[in-house]
N, C-alpha and C positions, 0 to 999 in steps of 0.2 A: 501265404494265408495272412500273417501280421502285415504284411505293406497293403492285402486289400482290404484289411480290417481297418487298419488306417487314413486308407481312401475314402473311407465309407463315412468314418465317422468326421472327417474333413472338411466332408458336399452336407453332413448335417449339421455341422456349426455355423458352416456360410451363410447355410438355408434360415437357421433359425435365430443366429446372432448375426445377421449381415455380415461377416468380417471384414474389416478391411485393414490391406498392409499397408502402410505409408514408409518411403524412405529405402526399399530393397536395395536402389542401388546402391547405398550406405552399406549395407551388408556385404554384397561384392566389391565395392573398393576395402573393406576389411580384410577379406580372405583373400585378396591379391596382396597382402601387406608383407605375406608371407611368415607373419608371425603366428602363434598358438592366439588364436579367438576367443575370447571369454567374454558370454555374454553375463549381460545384469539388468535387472528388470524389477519396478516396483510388485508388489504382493498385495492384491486384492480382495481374492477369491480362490476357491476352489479350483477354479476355471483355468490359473495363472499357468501351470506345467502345461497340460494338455494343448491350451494354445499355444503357445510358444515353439510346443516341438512338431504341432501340427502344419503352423503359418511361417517359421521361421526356416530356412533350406539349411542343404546340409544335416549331418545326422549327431544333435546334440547330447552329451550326457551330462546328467542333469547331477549335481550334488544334493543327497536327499538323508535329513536325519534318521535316525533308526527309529526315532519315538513315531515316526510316518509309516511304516512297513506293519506293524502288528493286525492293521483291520484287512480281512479279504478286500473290499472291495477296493483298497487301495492299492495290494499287492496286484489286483489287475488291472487296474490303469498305470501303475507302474510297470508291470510287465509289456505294453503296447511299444515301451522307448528304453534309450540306456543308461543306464544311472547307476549311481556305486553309495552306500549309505558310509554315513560317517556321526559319530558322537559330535556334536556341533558345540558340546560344552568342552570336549577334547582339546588342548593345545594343540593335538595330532593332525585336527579336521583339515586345516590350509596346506599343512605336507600331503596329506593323500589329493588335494585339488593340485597341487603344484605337479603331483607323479604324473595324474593322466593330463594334464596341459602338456609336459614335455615329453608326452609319448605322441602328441600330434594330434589330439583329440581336439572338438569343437566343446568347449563344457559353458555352463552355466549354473548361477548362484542370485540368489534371492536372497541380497544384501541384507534385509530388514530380519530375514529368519525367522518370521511369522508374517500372519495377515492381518494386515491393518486391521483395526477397528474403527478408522475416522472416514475411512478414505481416503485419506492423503499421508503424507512420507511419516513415517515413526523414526526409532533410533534406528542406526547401522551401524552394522559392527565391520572392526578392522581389517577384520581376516581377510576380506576381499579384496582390500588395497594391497594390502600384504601378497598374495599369489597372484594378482598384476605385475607389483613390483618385481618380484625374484622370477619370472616366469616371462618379464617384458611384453606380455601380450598387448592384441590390439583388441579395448575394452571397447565392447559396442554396448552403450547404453539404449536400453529399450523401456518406452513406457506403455503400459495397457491402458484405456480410460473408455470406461462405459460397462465394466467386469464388476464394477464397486455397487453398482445398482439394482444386479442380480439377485435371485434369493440364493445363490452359493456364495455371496459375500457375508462378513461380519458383523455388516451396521447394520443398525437396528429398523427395522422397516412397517413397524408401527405408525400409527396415525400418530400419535403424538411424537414421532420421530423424525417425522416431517420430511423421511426419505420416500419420495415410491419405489420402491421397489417393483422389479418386474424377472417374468421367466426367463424373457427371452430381448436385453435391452442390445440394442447394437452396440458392436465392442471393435475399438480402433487399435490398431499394435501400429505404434509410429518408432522408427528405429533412427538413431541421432547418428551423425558421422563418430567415426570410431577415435580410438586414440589411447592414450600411454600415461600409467601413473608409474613418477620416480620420484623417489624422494632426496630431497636434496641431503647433503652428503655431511653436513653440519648438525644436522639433525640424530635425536641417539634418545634409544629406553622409550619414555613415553611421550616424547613429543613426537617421535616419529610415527605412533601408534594413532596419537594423535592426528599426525598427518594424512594419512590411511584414511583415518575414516572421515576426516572432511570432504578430501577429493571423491570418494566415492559419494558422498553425501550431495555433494553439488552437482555431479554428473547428474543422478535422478533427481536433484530437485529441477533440475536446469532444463532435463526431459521434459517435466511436467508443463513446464510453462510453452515450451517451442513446441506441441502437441496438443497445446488448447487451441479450440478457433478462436480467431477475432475475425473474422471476417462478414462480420453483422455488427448493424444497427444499433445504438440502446436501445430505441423500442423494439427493437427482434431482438435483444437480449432477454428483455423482461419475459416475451411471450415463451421464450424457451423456457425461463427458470419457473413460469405455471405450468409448462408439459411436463417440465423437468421432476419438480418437487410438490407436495401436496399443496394444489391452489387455494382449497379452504382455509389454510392456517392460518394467523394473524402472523404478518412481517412487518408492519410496522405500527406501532403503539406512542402515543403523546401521554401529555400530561391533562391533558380536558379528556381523557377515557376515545378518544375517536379513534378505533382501529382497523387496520385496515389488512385484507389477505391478499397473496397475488392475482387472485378472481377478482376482489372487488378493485384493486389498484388498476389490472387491465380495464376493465370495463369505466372505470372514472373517469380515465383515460380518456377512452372515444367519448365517451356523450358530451364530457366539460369540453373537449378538443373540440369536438363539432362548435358547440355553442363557441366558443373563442372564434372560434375561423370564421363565423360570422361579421365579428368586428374587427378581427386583423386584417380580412382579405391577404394581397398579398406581400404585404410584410416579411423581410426574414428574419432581423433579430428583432425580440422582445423582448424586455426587462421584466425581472421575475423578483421581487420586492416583500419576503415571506418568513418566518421563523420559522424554526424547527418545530411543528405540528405537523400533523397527516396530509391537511391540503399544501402545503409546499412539493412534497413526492406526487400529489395526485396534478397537479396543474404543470410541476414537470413532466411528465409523463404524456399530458394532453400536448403541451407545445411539442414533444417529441412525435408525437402520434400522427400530425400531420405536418412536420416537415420543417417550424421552426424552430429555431437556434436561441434559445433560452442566454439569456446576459442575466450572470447573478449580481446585484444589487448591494454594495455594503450599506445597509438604513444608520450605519455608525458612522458613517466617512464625513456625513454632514454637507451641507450644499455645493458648498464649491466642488468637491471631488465627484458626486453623483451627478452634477451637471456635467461637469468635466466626460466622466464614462460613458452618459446620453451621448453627447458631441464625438465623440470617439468611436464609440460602436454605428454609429449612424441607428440609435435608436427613435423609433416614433411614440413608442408605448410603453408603462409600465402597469406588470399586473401586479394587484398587491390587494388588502382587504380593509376595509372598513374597522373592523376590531380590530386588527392586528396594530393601524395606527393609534385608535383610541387607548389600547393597553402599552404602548410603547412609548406613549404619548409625543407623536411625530407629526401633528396637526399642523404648525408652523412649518417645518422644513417640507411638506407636502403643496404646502400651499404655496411656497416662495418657488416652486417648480414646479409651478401648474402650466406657467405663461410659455416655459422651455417645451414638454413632455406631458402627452397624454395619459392618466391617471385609467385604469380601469379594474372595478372593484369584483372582486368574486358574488359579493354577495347580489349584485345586481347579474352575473352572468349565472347566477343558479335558481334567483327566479324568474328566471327564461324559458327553466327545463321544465317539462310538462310531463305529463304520462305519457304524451307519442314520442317525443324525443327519447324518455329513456326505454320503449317498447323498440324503437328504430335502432339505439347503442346494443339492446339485448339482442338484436336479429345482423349486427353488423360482425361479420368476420374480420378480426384484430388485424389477420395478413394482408386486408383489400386497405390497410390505408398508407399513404405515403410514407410515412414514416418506418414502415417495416422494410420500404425497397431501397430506402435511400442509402448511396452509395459512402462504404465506409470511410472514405476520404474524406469527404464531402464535410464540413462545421457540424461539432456537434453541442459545443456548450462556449459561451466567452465570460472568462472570469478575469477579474479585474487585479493588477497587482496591489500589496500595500498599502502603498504609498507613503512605506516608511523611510524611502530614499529620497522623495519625490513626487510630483505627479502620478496617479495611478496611468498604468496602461492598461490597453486588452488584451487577456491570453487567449486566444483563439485555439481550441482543443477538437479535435478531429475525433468522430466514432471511435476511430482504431487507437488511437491515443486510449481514450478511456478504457475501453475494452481491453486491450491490450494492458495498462497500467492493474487491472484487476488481477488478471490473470497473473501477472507477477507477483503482486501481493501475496495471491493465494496461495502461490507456492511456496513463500516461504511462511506465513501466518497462520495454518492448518487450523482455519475458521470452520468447527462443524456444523454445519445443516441443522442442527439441533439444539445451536448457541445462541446467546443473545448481545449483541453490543449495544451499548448505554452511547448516546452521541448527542454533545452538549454543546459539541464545533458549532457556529454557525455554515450553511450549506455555499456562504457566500464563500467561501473559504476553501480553496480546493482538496483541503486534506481533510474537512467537514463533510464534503459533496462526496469524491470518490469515496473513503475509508471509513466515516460514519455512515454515509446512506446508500449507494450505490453497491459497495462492497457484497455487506450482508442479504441486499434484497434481491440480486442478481443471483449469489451464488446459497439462497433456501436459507439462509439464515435470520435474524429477527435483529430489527432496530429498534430501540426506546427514544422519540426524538424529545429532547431537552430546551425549551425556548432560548435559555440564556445561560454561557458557562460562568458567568461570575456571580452565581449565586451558591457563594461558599458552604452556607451553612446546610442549602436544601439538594442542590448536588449530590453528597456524597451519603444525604439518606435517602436518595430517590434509586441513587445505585446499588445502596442493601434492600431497600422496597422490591426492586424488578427482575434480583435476582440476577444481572448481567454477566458475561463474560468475560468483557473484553470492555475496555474504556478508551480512546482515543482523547488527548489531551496536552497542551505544551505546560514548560517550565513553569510561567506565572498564575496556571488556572492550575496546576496539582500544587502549588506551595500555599495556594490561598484553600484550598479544599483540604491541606493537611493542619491548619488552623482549626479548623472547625468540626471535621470528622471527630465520631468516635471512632477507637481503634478497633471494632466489630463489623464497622462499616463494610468496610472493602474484603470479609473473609472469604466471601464468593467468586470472586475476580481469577482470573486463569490468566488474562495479561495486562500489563496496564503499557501503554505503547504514548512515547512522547515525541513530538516534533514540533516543526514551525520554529521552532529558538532553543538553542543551547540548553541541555539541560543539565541544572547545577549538580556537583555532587553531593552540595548540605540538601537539596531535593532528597537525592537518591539513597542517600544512607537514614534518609529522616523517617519514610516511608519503609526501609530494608528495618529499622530499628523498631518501630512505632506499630508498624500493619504490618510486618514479614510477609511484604509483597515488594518483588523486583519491578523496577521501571525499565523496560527496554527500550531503548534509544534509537529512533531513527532519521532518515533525514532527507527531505526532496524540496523542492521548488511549486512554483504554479506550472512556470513553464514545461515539466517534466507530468504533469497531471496527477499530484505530485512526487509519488514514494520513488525516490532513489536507491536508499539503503535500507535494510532496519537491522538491529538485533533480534533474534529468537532463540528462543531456549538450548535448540541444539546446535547454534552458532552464535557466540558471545561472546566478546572482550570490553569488558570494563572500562567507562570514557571513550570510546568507541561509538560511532553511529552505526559501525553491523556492517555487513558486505553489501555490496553493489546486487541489486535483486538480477534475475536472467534478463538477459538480453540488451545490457547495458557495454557498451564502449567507452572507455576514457580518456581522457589525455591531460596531461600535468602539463603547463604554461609555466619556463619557467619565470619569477619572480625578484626582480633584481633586487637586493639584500634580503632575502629569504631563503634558507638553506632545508632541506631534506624536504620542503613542499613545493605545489605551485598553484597557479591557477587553473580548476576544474573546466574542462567542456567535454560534457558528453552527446553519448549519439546513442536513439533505441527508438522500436515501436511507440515510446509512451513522449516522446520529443515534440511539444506543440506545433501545429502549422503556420503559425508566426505572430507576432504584436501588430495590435493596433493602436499605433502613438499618440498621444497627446497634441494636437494642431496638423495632423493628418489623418483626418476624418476616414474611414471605410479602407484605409489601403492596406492591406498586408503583407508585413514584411517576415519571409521565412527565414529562419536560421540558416545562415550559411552553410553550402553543403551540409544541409542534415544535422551540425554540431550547434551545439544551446553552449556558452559562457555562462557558467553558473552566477560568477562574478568573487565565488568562496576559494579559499586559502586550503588546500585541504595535504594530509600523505597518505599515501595507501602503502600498510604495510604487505611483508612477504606473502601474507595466506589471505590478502584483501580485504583487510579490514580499514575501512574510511575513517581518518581523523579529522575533524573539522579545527582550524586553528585560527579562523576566520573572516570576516569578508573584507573581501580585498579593500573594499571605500573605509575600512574599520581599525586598520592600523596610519599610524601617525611617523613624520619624521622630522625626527629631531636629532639636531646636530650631524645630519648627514647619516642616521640610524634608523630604522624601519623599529616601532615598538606594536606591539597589537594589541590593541584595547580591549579585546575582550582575554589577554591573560593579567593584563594590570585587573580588570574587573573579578578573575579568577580568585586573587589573593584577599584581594576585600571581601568579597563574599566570604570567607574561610574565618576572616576576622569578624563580623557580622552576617549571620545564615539567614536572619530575618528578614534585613534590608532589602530594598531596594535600589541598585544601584548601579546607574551608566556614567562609564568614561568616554569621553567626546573631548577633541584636539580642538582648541583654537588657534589664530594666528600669534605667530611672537618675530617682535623683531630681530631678537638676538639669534633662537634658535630653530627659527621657522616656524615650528608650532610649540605649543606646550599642552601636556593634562590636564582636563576639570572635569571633577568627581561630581554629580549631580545625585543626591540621595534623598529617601528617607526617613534614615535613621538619624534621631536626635542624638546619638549618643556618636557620631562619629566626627574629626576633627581631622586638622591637618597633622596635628600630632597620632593620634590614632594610625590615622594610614600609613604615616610615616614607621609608627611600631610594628606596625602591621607588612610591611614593604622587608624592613628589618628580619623579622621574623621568617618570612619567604624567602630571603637572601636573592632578593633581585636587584638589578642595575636599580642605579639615582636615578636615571630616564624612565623609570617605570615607577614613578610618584606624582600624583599629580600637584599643579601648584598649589589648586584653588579648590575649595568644597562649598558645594551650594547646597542648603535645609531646603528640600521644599514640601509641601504636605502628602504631595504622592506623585508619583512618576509618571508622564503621558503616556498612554497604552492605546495602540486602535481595537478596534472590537474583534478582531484577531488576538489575540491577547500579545501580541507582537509590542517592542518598546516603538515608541512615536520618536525617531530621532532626530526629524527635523524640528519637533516641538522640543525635542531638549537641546538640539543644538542651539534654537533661538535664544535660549535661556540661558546657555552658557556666555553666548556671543555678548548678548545683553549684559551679564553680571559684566566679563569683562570689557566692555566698552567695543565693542568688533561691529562690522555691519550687520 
C-alpha cells in the first residue's frame, strides 16, 4: 500500500512540477563505489525530502530533527519514507548518522539544517563533513533549482519581492559525481571543524553553479529573467530618474533594435560609446536582440587607443548620444574621429520611432528575433583591455562566457531578488558590464547606474540615497570615497566587493575602523569575463583574493627566482574566445588549448585561497634578484596610507635595473622611504633610488594606475629612452 501510495504521489509531482533528474548515472557510479552513500542536498522548500526520496533510487533515510515530527501533517509525510530523528543541536546527532551509514544504509542530510530564505546557500554546519569523514562514504552532492519559486519555499513572493512565485514551477534535481571528504592528518580541534564545513560548503556551492544553464543567449537570458521574476519592477535606475523594468527593457529592446538595424544593416561589431544611464542597458540589449556584437568603447582612453580598438575590432560604427558628449564634454575627441568611424546619435535614431513602430515592437514576440536563437558560442560582447601595459587589445567574450561567468558569481555572492547594487564601474569595463549590470538584471535584482566613479563626494551619498546592497568598486575609487563619505553613508551596504587592482590594507582597515563595513576582495581579468576569485562572508582570509569561484582549472607556471608562487593560467566556461591584436585587424586568436596566461604571480594556498603577489611584467631584477614592486609599494603605503604611490624599475648599468618611487605625497623623501624600508626590515634591493613629486598619479578611467604614463616619467626623470 505505501510503494503504491508512493507511485501515485510520484506521476503527481512529474505531472504538476515537470521533474526532472539530471546526472543518475552519477548516482550508480556512487553505489558501485561500494562505500556507505550519503547524500547532501541544498534546502529550499518544503518540497526538498519528498523529492529527493521520491526521484532519487534506492531507499533513503533521511536524518530528521525532532522539532520536525510534532505537526500531523508532517508525521505523515514522514511516515511515506525512512528516517530516524535526532536533536540536531545534540553533539550526539553525527553518531546516530555515522551508526546507520555503517549499518549499510543509503542516508541523507540537509547540510544548511533549515530552509533558505534567500534562495541560495546559507551557513553549513560540520557535522556532515564529520560522518563523511569517519564513515568514508561516497558523498553524492545533489542540488534542487526551481523548488525556491514555489509557494512551499521561504522567500518572500510579494510584489514588492520581486519573486513570482508560483504552485506549480518546474523543479530540476541535478546530481554531481560523488566523492570523499578527509581531512588532512595535520589538522586538530577546530581547524579541522573548520575544514568540514568548507568542503561540504564548496560541494553545494560548486552544485549550484554546474546545475544552472548557460546554454542561452543574453538576449534569451534577459527574456527568462521577465518570465522569471516580476517584469513590472524597476531593475534599473540612473541618476536623471529614467527607470527602467525588465517589460520595458525587453520591449526597448526590439523597437531601438529595429530602428538601429535600419542603419547597421549587416554589420557585426558596433561600438557602443555610453555612460552608465538607462539608455546604455537599453541599446545593449537592442544590438543584442538582433544579432550584433556590441564593442564597448573606453570615451577615457582618448584618440589614439579608440582609433586603435575601431582598427582592431574592424569596427564601422559607433553608437553613442549627443548629450552624453555635450556633458562629458568629448566634442574634440569626437570629431578627430569622425574622418576614421561613423558616429550614430540615439537621439536621431528615436526620432525615427513613430506610433507604428512602437504598435509593431508591442505586437513583435521577443523569441521571433535573432538574437534569442543565436548560438551560445557564437561573439557576444568585445571589450577592450587597459591599456595599462600597452596598446589596448580586443577581448572577444562568447554568450557562454558571460552567461556562464554570472552564474559563477552567483553562487558564491547570494545576490537576492530583492537587493539592489549601486554600480559606478564604467560598463566599458568588464567587471562594470558583467558585476554591475548584467549580474543584477539577469538574475531579478536592481541596479542603480552611476555616470562617473570618481565623483568622491556624491558617490557615497547617492549610495545612502538608494538604499543599495551591494557596491562593486576597486582600491583607488573606495580610498577617494572614504575621503569624503560620511561615516552613516554606507550603513546599508550588506557587501562592499573590490577588484581590478590590489586592494590596500590602509583601504581595508580604514573602512573596518571608520564604516564597520568589510571589503571583500576579489580578483579576475577581461579575459576571464572577469570574476575569478572573490571573498564572501562564509569563505574568507584576510589579504586573500578568496577561492577560485566553480568551474575554474589552474596551473602554477613555475617562475625562475620566485619561490612558493608561479605563474597563473587558467581554464573555465567563463575563458574568452580569443584577442583581437593591435595591427591584426578581425583575426582571432584563441587561447591555447582552452588555457588564458593571466600574466599574475599568484600561491594558492592548502583550502584554495588565491594570493596575488603580482604581475609578472611588475617585478624588477636587480643584481641577478627578482624584487616585486608591488611589495616594495606595500611597505610605503603602510608609511603613507594617503598617497599615492607606484614603484616602476628603470635601466641601470651596474645593476640592470633600479627603483623609482613616483608619488603624491609631499611629505615623502628618499630618506622617508628609506625609514620606512627599515622599519619593514626589508632587503637594500627593495629601496628605491629615486622619488618623483608629482601632483597626481596617471589613472585610466578604469581607476587602474596608467603604467606606461608613469613609466615615461620615471624614464624621463632618469635620463632612459
Amino acid at each position: 500500500m505505501k510503494s503504491l501510495l508512493k507511485l501515485f504521489v510520484k506521476g503527481l509531482f512529474k505531472l504538476c512540477y515537470r521533474v526532472e533528474v539530471k546526472g543518475l548515472e552519477n548516482y550508480q557510479a556512487a553505489e558501485k563505489s561500494g562505500r556507505p552513500l550519503l547524500i547532501i542536498a541544498n534546502h529550499v522548500s518544503l518540497l526538498d525530502g519528498p523529492l529527493l526520496d521520491l526521484f532519487i533510487p534506492g531507499n533513503t533515510a533521511f536524518m530528521v530533527d525532532k522539532s520536525h515530527t510534532q505537526k500531523w501533517f508532517e508525521r505523515f509525510i514522514l511516515s511515506m519514507s525512512e528516517y530516524f530523528t535526532v536533536d540536531t543541536h545534540s553533539p550526539y546527532a553525527a553518531k546516530h548518522m555515522i551508526e546507520e551509514l555503517n549499518k549499510g544504509k543509503q542516508c541523507m542530510i540537509f547540510p544548511e539544517g533549515r530552509i533558505s530564505t534567500t534562495g541560495a546557500l546559507m551557513k553549513v554546519y560540520e557535522g556532515t563533513g564529520l560522518v563523511a569523514d569517519k564513515t568514508q562514504a561516497a558523498v553524492l552532492s545533489v542540488h534542487i533549482g526551481g523548488a525556491e519559486l514555489s509557494r512551499l519555499s521561504y522567500l518572500d513572493g510579494t510584489k514588492s519581492g520581486f519573486i513570482k512565485q508560483q504552485w506549480f514551477p518546474k523543479i530540476t534535481i541535478s546530481i554531481q559525481p560523488h566523492t570523499q571528504i578527509s581531512h588532512p592528518q595535520n589538522l586538530k580541534g577546530t581547524e579541522k571543524h573548520k575544514f568540514y564545513k568548507q568542503a561540504v560548503f564548496k560541494l553545494l556551492r560548486d552544485s549550484s553553479f554546474f546545475a544552472a544553464e548557460t546554454n542561452h543567449s543574453l538576449y534569451a537570458a534577459l527574456i527568462k529573467a521577465k518570465q522569471k521574476y516580476h517584469s513590472k519592477d524597476v531593475c534599473i535606475e540612473d541618476i536623471n530618474g529614467q527607470n527602467l523594468s525588465l517589460k520595458k527593457l525587453t520591449l526597448a529592446s526590439i523597437i531601438l533594435g529595429r530602428a538601429l538595424k535600419k542603419t547597421l544593416k549587416k554589420e557585426k561589431r558596433v561600438g557602443l560609446m555610453l555612460p552608465n544611464v538607462s539608455g546604455m542597458p537599453a541599446t545593449f540589449f537592442a544590438l543584442q536582440a538582433y544579432g550584433y556584437v556590441p564593442a564597448m568603447i573606453n570615451f577615457t582612453a582618448g584618440k589614439a587607443a579608440i582609433e586603435s580598438a575601431c582598427v582592431t575590432a574592424e569596427l564601422q560604427t559607433i553608437v553613442t548620444s549627443r548629450r552624453f558628449i555635450e556633458a562629458f564634454e568629448i566634442e574634440a575627441l569626437v570629431e578627430s574621429l569622425e574622418d576614421k568611424v561613423r558616429f550614430v546619435y540615439l537621439e536621431d535614431i528615436r526620432s525615427e520611432i513613430g506610433i507604428w513602430q512602437k504598435i509593431s515592437g508591442l505586437l513583435t514576440p521577443a523569441k521571433s528575433l535573432p538574437g534569442y536563437k543565436t548560438e551560445t558560442h557564437f561573439e557576444a560582447v568585445v571589450l577592450f583591455t587597459s591599456g595599462s601595459e600597452g596598446a589596448p587589445k580586443g577581448v572577444v567574450l562568447s554568450h557562454n562566457n558571460v552567461t556562464s561567468n554570472i552564474e559563477q558569481a552567483i553562487s558564491m555572492l547570494n545576490l537576492i531578488p530583492t537587493e539592489k547594487v549601486f554600480n559606478a564601474l564604467p560598463t566599458f569595463h568588464c567587471f562594470g558590464l558583467t558585476a554591475g549590470l548584467l549580474l543584477p538584471v539577469l538574475k531579478g535584482a536592481k541596479t542603480f547606474m552611476y555616470p562617473s566613479p570618481v565623483h568622491y563626494a556624491v558617490v557615497p551619498e547617492m549610495v545612502y540615497q538608494s538604499n543599495a546592497k551591494y557596491i562593486f568598486g576597486t582600491d583607488t575609487f573606495y580610498s577617494g570615497y572614504a575621503r569624503k563619505a560620511d561615516s552613516y553613508d554606507f550603513f546599508n551596504l550588506r557587501m562592499m566587493i573590490a577588484g581590478a587592482e590590489r586592494l590596500r590594507p590602509e583601504t581595508r582597515e580604514l573602512y573596518a575602523n571608520k564604516y564597520h563595513q568589510p571589503i571583500y576582495e576579489g580578483y579576475g581579468v577581461t579575459e576571464t569575463t572577469p570574476i575569478l576569485a572573490v571573498n564572501i562572508p562564509t569563505a574568507y582570509k584576510h589579504g586573500s583574493v578568496g577561492q577560485f569561484v566553480p568551474g575554474i582549472e589552474y596551473h602554477l607556471e613555475e617562475v625562475p627566482g620566485i619561490k612558493d608562487a608561479g605563474r597563473l593560467l587558467v581554464k573555465g566556461p567563463n575563458v574568452m574566445l580569443g584577442y583581437l591584436m593591435p595591427g591584426e585587424p578581425g583575426v582571432l586568436q584563441p587561447p591555447t588549448d582552452g588555457w588564458h596566461d593571466t600574466g599574475d604571480i599568484v600561491q594558492v594556498d592548502e583550502e584554495g585561497y588565491v594570493w596575488i603577489k603580482g604581475r609578472a611584467k611588475r617585478f624588477a631584477k636587480i643584481g641577478g634578484e627578482m624584487v616585486s614592486l608591488t611589495a616594495v609599494e606595500r611597505y610605503i603605503n603602510k608609511a603613507s596610507p594617503e598617497g599615492h604611490h607606484v614603484v616602476v624599475a628603470v635601466p641601470d648599468e651596474r645593476k640592470g635595473e633600479k627603483l623609482v618611487l613616483v608619488t603624491d605625497d609631499e611629505g615623502l623623501s628618499r630618506k622617508t622611504v628609506s625609514d620606512a624600508a627599515r622599519l619593514a626590515e626589508v632587503a637594500e634591493l627593495m629601496i628605491p633610488k629615486t622619488v618623483i613629486l608629482v601632483e597626481s598619479i596617471p589613472v585610466l578611467g578604469t581607476g587602474k594606475t596608467n603604467y606606461p604614463e608613469v613609466q615615461k616619467l620615471a624614464e624621463q626623470h632618469s635620463g632612459g629612452s
